[in-house]
C-alpha positions, 0 to 999 in steps of 0.5 A: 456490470462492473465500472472500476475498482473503488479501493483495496483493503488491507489488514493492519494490527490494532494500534498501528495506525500512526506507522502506517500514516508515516509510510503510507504519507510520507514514503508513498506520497498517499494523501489521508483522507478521514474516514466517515465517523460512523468507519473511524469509530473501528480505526484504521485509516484510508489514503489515496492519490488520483483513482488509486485508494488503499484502506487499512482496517484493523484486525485483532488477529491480525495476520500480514498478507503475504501472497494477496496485495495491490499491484500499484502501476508507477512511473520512475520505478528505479526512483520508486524503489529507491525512495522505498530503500532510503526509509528502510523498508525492502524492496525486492525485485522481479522480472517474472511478468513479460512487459513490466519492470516490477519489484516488492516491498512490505509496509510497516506491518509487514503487508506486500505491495507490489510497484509496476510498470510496462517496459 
């Protein structure tokens, strides 16, 4: 039986790390948690903020995901996108989803994240 969803992993370049903590900290307010020592040894780093944890691994062939990412249900999503904005990364939206607000945006290595909420 499954009981939750521990995290999601993306992939990230080899040396990236330092870009990702300035978004994943300072634009979507994630906390770094450290990685046990035996992980660190691989790079990468992990955030997290109440149940929702997203791990980036490094890759050397690294390739953005473009169609796959997480779905982070948010509220405020107008002060969300906005936020995203003014740190200069896209935010693009989208009202396919019957329910939600929702829009799009890539972190600094060009992964997609998506922001929802239920209308």
């Amino acid at each position: 039986m499954l009981v939750a969803l521990d995290h999601v992993q993306l992939a990230a370049p080899p040396g990236s790390e330092d870009a990702l903590r300035a978004y994943y900290t300072g634009v979507l307010g994630l906390t770094e948690v450290p990685k046990p020592p035996a992980l660190a040894a691989r790079g990468g780093c992990w955030f997290e903020s109440g149940t929702v944890r997203i791990h980036l691994g490094i890759d050397p062939d690294f390739r953005p995901a473009d169609k796959a990412h997480p779905g982070l249900r948010v509220h405020g999503i107008d002060a969300w996108a906005a936020r995203i904005a003014a740190h200069g990364a896209p935010v693009t939206w989208d009202d396919g989803l019957p329910g939600h607000r929702r829009c799009s945006t890539r972190d600094p290595v060009g992964n997609r994240l998506e922001l929802l909420q239920p209308r």
